[in-house]
C-alpha positions as CSV (number, residue, x, y, z in Angstrom):
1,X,16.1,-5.9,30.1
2,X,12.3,-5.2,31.2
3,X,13.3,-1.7,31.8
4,X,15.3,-1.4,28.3
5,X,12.3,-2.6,27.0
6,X,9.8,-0.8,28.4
7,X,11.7,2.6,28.3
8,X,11.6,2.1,24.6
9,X,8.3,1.1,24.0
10,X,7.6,4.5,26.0
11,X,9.9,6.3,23.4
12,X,8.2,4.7,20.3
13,X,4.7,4.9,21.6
14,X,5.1,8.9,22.2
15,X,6.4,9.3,18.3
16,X,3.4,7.1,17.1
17,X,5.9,4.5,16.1
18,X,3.9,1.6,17.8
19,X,1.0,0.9,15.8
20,X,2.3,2.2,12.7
21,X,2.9,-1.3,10.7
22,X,-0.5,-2.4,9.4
23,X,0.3,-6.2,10.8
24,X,0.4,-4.8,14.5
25,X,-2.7,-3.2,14.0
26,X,-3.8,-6.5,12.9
27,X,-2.6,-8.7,14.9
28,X,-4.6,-6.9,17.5
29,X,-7.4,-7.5,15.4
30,X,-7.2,-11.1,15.6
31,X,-7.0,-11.3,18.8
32,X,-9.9,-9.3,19.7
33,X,-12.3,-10.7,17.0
34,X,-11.8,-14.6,19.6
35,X,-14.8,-12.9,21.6
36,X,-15.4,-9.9,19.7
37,X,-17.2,-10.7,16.3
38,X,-20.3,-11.5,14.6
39,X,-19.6,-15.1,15.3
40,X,-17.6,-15.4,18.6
41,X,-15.8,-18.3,19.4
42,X,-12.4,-20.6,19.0
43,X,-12.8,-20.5,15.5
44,X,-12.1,-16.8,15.2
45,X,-8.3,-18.2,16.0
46,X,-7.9,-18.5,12.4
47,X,-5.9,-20.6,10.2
48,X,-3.7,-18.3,8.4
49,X,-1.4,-16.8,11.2
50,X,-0.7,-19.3,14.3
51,X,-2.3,-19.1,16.9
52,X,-0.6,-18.8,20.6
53,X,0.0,-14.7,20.2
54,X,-3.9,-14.4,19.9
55,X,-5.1,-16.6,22.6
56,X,-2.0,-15.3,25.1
57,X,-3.4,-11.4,24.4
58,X,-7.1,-12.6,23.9
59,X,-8.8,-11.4,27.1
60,X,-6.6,-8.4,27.9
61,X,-7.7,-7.0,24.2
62,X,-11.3,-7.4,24.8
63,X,-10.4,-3.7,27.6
64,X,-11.2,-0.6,24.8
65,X,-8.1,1.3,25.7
66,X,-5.7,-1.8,25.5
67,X,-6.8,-2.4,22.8
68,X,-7.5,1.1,20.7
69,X,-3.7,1.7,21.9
70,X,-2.1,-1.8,22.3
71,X,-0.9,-2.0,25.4
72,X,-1.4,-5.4,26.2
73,X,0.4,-6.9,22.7
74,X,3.5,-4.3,23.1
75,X,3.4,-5.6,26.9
76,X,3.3,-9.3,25.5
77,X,6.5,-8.1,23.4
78,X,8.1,-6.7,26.1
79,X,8.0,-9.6,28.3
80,X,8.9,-11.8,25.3
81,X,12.2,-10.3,25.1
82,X,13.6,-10.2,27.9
83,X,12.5,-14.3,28.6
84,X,14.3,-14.2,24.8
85,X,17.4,-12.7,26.6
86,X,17.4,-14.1,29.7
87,X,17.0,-17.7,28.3
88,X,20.4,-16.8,25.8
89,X,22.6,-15.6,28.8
90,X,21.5,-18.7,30.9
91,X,22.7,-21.3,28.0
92,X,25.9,-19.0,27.4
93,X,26.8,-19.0,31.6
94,X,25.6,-22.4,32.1
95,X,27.7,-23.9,29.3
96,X,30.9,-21.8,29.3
97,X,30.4,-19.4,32.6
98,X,31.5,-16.7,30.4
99,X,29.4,-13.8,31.5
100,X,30.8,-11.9,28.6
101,X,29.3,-13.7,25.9
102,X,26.0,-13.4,28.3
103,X,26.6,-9.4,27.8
104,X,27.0,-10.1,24.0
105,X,24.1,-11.4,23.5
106,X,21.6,-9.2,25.4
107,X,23.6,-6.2,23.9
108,X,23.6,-7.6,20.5
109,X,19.8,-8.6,20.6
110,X,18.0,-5.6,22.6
111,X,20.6,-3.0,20.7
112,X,19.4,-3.8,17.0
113,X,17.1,-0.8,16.1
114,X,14.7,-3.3,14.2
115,X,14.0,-5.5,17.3
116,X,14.0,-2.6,19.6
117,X,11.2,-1.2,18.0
118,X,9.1,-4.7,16.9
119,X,9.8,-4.9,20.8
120,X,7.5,-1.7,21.6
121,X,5.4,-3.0,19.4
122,X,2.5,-6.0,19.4
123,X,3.7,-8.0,16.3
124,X,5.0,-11.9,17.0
125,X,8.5,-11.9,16.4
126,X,9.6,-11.6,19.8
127,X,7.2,-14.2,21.4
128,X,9.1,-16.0,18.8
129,X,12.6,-15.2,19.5
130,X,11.7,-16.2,23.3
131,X,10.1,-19.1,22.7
132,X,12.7,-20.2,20.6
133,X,15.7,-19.6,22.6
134,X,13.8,-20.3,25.9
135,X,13.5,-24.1,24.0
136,X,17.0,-24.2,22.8
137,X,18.1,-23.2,26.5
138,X,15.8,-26.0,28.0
139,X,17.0,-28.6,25.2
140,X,21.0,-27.9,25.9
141,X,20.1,-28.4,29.7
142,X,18.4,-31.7,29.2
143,X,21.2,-32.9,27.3
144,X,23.6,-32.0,29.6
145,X,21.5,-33.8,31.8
146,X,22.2,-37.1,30.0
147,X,18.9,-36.8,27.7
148,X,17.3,-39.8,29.4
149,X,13.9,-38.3,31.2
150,X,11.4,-37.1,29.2
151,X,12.2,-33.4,27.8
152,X,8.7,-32.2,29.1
153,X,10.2,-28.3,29.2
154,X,12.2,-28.5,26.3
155,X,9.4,-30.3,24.2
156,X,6.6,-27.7,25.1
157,X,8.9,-24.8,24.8
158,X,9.3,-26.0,20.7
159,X,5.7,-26.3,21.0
160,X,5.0,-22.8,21.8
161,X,7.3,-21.8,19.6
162,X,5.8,-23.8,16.5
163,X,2.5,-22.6,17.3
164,X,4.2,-18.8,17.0
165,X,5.1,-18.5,14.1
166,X,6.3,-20.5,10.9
167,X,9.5,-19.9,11.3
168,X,10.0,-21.8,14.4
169,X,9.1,-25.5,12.3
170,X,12.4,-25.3,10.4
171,X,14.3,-24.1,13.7
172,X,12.5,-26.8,15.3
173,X,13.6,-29.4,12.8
174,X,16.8,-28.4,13.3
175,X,17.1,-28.3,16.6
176,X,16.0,-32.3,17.0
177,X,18.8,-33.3,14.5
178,X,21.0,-31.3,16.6
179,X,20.1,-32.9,19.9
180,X,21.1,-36.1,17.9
181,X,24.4,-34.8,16.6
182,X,25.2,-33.8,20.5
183,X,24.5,-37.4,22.0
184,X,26.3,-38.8,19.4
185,X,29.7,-36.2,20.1
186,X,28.9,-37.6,24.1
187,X,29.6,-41.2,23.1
188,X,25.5,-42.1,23.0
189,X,24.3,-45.2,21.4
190,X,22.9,-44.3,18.0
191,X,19.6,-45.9,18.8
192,X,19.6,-43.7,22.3
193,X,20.4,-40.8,20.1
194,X,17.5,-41.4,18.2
195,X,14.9,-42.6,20.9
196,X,15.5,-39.2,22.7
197,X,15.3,-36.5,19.6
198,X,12.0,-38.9,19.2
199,X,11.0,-37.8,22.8
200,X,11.5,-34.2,21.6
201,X,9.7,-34.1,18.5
202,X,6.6,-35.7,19.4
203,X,6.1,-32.5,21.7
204,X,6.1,-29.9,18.5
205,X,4.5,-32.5,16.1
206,X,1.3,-32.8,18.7
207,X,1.0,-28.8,18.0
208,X,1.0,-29.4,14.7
209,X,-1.1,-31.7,14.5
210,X,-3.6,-29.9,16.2
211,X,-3.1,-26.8,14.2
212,X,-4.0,-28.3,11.2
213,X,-6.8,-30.0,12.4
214,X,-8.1,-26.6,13.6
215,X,-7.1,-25.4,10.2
216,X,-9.4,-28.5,8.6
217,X,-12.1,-27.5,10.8
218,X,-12.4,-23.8,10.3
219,X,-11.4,-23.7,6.8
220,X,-11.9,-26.9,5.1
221,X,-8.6,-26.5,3.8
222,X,-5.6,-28.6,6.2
223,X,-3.1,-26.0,5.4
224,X,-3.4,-22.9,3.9
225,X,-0.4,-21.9,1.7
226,X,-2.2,-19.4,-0.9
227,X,-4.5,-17.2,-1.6
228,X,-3.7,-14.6,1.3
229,X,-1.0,-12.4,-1.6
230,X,-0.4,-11.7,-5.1
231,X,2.8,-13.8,-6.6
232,X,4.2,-10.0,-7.5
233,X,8.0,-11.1,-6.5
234,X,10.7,-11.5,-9.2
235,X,12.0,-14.5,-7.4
236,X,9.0,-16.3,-8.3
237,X,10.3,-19.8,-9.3
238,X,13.8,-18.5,-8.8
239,X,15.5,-19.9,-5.8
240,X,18.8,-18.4,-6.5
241,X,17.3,-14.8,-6.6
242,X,15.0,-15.4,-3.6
243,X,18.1,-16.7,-1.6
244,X,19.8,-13.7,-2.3
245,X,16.7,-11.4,-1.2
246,X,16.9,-12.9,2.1
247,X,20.2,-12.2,2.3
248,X,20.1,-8.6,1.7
249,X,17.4,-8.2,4.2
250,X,19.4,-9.3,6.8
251,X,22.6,-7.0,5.9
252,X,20.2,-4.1,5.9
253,X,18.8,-4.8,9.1
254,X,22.3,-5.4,11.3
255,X,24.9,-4.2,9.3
256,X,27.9,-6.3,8.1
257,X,29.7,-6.2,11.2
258,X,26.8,-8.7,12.6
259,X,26.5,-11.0,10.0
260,X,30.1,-11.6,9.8
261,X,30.5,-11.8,13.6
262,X,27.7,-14.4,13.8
263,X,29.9,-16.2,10.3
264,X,32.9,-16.2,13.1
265,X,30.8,-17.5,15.8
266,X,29.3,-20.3,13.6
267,X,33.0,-21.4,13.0
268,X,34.0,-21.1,16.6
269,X,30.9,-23.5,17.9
270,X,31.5,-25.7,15.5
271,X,35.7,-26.0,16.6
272,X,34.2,-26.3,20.6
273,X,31.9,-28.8,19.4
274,X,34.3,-31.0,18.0
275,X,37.2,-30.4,20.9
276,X,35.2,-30.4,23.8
277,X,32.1,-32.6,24.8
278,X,31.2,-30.4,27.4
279,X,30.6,-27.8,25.5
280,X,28.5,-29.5,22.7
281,X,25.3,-28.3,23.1
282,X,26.4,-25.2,22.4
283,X,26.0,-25.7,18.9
284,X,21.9,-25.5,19.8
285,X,22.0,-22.1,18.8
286,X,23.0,-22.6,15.4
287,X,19.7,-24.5,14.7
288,X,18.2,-20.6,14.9
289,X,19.9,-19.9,11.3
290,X,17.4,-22.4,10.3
291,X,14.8,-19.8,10.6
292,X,15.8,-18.6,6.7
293,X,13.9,-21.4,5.3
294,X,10.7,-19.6,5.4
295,X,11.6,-16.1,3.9
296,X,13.6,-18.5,0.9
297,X,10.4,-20.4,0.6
298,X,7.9,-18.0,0.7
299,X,10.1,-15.4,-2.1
300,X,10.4,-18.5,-3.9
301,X,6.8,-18.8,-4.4
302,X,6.3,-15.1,-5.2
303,X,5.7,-13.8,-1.9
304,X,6.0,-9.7,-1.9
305,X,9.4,-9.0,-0.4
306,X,8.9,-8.1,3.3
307,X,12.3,-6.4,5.1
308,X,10.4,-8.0,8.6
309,X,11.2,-11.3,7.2
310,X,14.7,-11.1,7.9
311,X,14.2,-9.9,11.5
312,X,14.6,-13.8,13.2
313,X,18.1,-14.0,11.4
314,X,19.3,-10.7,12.9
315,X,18.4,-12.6,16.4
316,X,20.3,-15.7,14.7
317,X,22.9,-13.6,14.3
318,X,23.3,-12.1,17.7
319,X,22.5,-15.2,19.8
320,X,25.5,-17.1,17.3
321,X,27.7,-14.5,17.7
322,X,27.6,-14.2,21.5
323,X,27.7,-18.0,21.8
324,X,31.3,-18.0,20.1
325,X,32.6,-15.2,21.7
326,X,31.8,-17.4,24.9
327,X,34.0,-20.0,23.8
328,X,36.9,-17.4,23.6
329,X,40.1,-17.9,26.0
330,X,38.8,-16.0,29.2
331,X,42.2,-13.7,28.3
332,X,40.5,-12.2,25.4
333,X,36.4,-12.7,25.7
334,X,35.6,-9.3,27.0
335,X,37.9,-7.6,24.6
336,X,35.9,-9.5,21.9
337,X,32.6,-8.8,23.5
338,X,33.6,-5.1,23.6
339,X,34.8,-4.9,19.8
340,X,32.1,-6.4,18.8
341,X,29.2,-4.4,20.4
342,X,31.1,-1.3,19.3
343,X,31.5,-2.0,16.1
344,X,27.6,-3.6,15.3
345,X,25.9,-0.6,16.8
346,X,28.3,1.7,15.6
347,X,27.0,0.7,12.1
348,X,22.8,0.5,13.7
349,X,22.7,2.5,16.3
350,X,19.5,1.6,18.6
351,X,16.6,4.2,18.8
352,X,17.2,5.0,14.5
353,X,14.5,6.0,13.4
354,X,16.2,5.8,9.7
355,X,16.3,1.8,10.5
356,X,14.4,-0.3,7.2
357,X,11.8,-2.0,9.8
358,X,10.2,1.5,11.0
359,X,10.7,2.6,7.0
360,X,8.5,-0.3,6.3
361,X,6.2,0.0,9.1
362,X,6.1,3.5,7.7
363,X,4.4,2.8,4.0
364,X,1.0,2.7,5.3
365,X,1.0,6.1,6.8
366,X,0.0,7.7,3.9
367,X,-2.9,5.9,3.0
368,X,-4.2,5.6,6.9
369,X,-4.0,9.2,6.7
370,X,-6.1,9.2,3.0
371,X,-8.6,6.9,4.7
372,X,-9.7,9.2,7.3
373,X,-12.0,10.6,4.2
374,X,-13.7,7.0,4.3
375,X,-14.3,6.8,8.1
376,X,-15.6,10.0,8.9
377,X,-18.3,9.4,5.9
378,X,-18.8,6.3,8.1
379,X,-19.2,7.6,11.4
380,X,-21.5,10.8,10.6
381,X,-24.0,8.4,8.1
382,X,-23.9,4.5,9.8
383,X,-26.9,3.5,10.4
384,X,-26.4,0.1,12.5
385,X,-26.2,-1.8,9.8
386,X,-23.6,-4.8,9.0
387,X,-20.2,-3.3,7.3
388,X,-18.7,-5.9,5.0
389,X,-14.7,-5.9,4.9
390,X,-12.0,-8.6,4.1
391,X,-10.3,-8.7,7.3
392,X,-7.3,-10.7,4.8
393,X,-6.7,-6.8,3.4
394,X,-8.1,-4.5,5.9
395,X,-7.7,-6.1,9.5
396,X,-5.6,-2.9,10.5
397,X,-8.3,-0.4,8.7
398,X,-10.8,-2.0,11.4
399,X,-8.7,-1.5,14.4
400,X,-8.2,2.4,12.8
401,X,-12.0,2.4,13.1
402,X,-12.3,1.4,16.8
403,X,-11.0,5.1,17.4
404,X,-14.2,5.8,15.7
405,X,-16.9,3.7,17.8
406,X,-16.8,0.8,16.0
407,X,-16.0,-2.9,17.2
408,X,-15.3,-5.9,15.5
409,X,-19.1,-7.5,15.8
410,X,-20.0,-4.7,13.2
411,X,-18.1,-6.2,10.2
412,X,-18.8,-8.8,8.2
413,X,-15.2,-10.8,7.8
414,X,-14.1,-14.1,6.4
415,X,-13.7,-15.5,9.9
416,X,-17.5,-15.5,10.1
417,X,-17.8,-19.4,9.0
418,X,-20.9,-19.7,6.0
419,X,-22.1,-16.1,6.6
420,X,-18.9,-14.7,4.6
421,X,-19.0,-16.7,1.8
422,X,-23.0,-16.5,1.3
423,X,-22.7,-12.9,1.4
424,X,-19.7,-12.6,-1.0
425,X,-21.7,-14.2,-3.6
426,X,-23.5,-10.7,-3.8
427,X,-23.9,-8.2,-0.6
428,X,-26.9,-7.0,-2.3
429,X,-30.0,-7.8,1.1
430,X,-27.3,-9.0,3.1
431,X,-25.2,-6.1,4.7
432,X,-25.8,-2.9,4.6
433,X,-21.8,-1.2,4.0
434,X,-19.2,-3.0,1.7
435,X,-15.7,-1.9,2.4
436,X,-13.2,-2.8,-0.4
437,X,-9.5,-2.4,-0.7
438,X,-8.9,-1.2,-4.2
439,X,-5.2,-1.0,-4.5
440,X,-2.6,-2.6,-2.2
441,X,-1.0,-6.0,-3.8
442,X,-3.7,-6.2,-6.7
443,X,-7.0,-5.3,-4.5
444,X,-8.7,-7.6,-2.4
445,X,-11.4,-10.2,-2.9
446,X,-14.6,-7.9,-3.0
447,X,-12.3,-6.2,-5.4
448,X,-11.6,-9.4,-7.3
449,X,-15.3,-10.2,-7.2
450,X,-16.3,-6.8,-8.4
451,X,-14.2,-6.6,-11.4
452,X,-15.2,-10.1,-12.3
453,X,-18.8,-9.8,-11.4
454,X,-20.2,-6.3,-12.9
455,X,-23.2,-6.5,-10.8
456,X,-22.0,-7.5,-7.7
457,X,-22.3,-4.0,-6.3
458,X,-25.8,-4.0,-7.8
459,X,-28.1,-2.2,-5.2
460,X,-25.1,-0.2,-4.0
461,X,-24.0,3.3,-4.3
462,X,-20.2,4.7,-4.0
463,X,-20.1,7.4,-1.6
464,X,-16.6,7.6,-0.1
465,X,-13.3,6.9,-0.6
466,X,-9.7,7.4,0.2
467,X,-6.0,5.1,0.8
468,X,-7.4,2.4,-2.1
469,X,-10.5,2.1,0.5
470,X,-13.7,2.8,-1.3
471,X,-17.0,2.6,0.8
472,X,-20.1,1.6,-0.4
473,X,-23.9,1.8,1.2
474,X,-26.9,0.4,0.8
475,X,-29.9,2.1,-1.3
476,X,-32.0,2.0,1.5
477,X,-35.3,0.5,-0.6
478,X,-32.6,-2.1,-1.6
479,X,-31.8,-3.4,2.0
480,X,-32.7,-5.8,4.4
481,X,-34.3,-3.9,7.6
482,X,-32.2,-4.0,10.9
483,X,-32.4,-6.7,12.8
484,X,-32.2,-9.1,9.8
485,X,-29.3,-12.5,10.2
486,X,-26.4,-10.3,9.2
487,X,-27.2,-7.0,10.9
488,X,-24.9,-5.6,13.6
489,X,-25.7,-4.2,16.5
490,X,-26.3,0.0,16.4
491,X,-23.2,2.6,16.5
492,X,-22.6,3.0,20.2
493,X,-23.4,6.8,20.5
């Protein structure tokens, strides 16, 4: 699978696939801003996005060319998926010895042209699909242990994974009332049942816990659930409808022949689960479907629709669908494996570039093309002085501008603690560049700030812009000299 994985991360790299979806860029960002920033330090984690994909890339991102390129995130992916695979095959061959379903699953996973190419690239999902799986693996092999000693691998693995991203909690949650449900199928006490899923959770809740502490002490905020995008989504109060979009996304992304195999392997867990103790942990894997509560949720509340959302489903799919062919007769296993790899990437074929994540990933292109106006104005007239930019909007416009000289200690971001907000009451003496995102999902906050404030840009003049980016500079009588609190450091030459 590493060789899969790498070969295709080659492949997409070479068509200037890998860095093409504004969140990769970003998430790079993120990472980088830890030690790179006006302010360094933990607290550039952040409170928005979880946090284990930043600290696990945070020193290799600090090398230029790792990071200008994103070698060390698509490596991160790379790695990620095949512990994601290996950790499905070892359940599947452990549990039933059918090295068939084993196949299925790797095939299944690594052959979708969506997580192929988030794969080559350094967004989270596949950290998450291996740190969920690699804790589902380790939870189905404490339990068929008897679920008596403390589930130290199992419980950190759900840890990682909650710390990943969101949509490991309700997979999570799922997964504990499903260690329950198999120690009460093995004859377990109720009490027992309950005393070990206990033992489990406290593992994930500890992360939690200390997420939203970090969350409290960075932000002042426990949890942040708004503010970061525009309610623009027609299933805004509609559960039905949002239901429905997550639904579509995933048939876009594998193809009916998929879904329907993972709705066959669902029914086929579920029969082995109730004729066979041994084989009850199985049903582990179905706790991954759970991983549609977020999507629902977040559509629910207006969330833009995103096609990526859908992504930890089609991995639902394929690790569901591989666990039931596994609990086929041995007679007809690998004629089911065979069918059903045929058919499911008969209808996605890997490597299509037509697939909707790289269409998505795609949208931006245009306006990172348009924006080339704003940073060559940049480059030719900056001066040293502090660039102001919402990293909430334009995190991937600053990673377009390391190409350019520029690091992350040179912009003035919300992750700077007091020195944001103090300056977003009016940049006027404070920085000498403001950066603002005009047009994508409503504009962003200097935007919002602008259009309520008509002389917030007081002391500013317009001079480029391109890709809803506008830049705006300093009149130089207006502005502090260098050297002043929220100056950065001069353009490397």
């Amino acid at each position: 699978m590493l060789v899969a994985g790498a070969a295709a991360a080659v492949y997409y790299t070479q068509t200037g696939l890998a860095l093409s979806h504004y969140d990769a860029r970003a998430h790079l960002v993120v990472s980088r801003r830890i030690l790179d920033s006006l302010t360094p330090g933990w607290q550039q984690i952040g409170a928005v996005w979880l946090p284990l994909p930043h600290v696990i890339n945070m020193l290799p991102v600090q090398i230029d060319s790792w990071y200008r390129t994103g070698a060390s995130g698509i490596a991160i992916s790379i790695l990620s998926m095949a512990v994601a695979v290996g950790a499905l095959a070892s359940l599947i061959v452990r549990t039933t010895g059918s090295r068939s379903g084993a196949f299925a699953g790797a095939a299944l996973l690594m052959g979708n042209p969506n997580i192929l190419y988030l794969q080559s690239t350094p967004m989270t999902e596949p950290l998450l699909f291996a740190t969920a799986l690699l804790s589902i693996a380790l939870t189905a092999s404490w339990l068929d242990r008897g679920g008596r000693e403390p589930p130290r691998a199992a419980g950190w693995a759900l840890a990682m994974a909650c710390l990943t991203r969101y949509e490991a909690w309700p997979i999570a949650a799922a997964a504990i009332a499903l260690t329950v449900a198999v120690l009460l199928r093995r004859a377990e006490p109720p009490a027992a049942a309950a005393r070990a899923a206990l033992h489990l959770a406290w593992y994930p809740a500890v992360a939690l816990l200390a997420f939203i502490a970090n969350s409290r002490w960075t932000t002042g905020a426990w949890f942040i659930s708004s503010g970061f995008f525009v309610a623009e989504n027609k299933a805004l109060g509609q559960p039905l409808l949002a239901w429905e979009q997550v639904r579509e996304g995933v048939y876009q992304l594998s193809g009916t022949m998929l879904v329907w195999s993972a709705y066959a392997g669902a029914t086929l867990i579920a029969v082995a689960f109730a004729r066979a103790r041994q084989l009850a942990s199985l049903v582990l894997l179905l706790a991954l479907a759970a991983a549609a509560a977020l999507p629902w949720y977040a559509y629910a509340q207006g969330h833009p629709l995103r096609i990526r959302y859908a992504l930890p489903l089609v991995a639902a799919c394929a690790a569901i669908a591989a666990g039931g062919i596994a609990t086929l007769s041995p007679r007809i296993r690998s004629l089911a494996a065979a069918l059903t790899i045929g058919g499911v990437l008969l209808q996605s074929p890997p490597l299509d570039h037509s697939s909707p994540l790289i269409s998505e990933s795609l949208r931006d292109a245009r306006n990172k093309e348009e924006r080339q106006a704003v940073t060559r104005y940049l480059k030719h007239h900056y001066d040293g002085r502090t660039i102001m930019m919402s990293m909430g909007s334009l995190a991937h416009y600053m990673h377009d501008l390391s190409h350019a000289g520029f690091r992350i200690h040179d912009f003035l971001h919300e992750g700077n603690g007091e020195l944001w907000p103090y300056a977003a009451s009016g940049p006027h003496g404070h920085v000498g560049w403001v950066a603002i995102e005009e047009r994508a999902e409503g504009g962003d906050v200097l935007f919002a700030a602008s259009q309520r404030d008509r002389h917030f840009l007081d002391g500013f003049e317009r001079v480029a812009e391109g890709g809803g980016v506008a830049l705006y500079r300093a009149l130089t009588s207006d502005s502090r000299p260098l050297g002043s609190p929220f100056q950065g450091p001069a353009f490397p030459k």
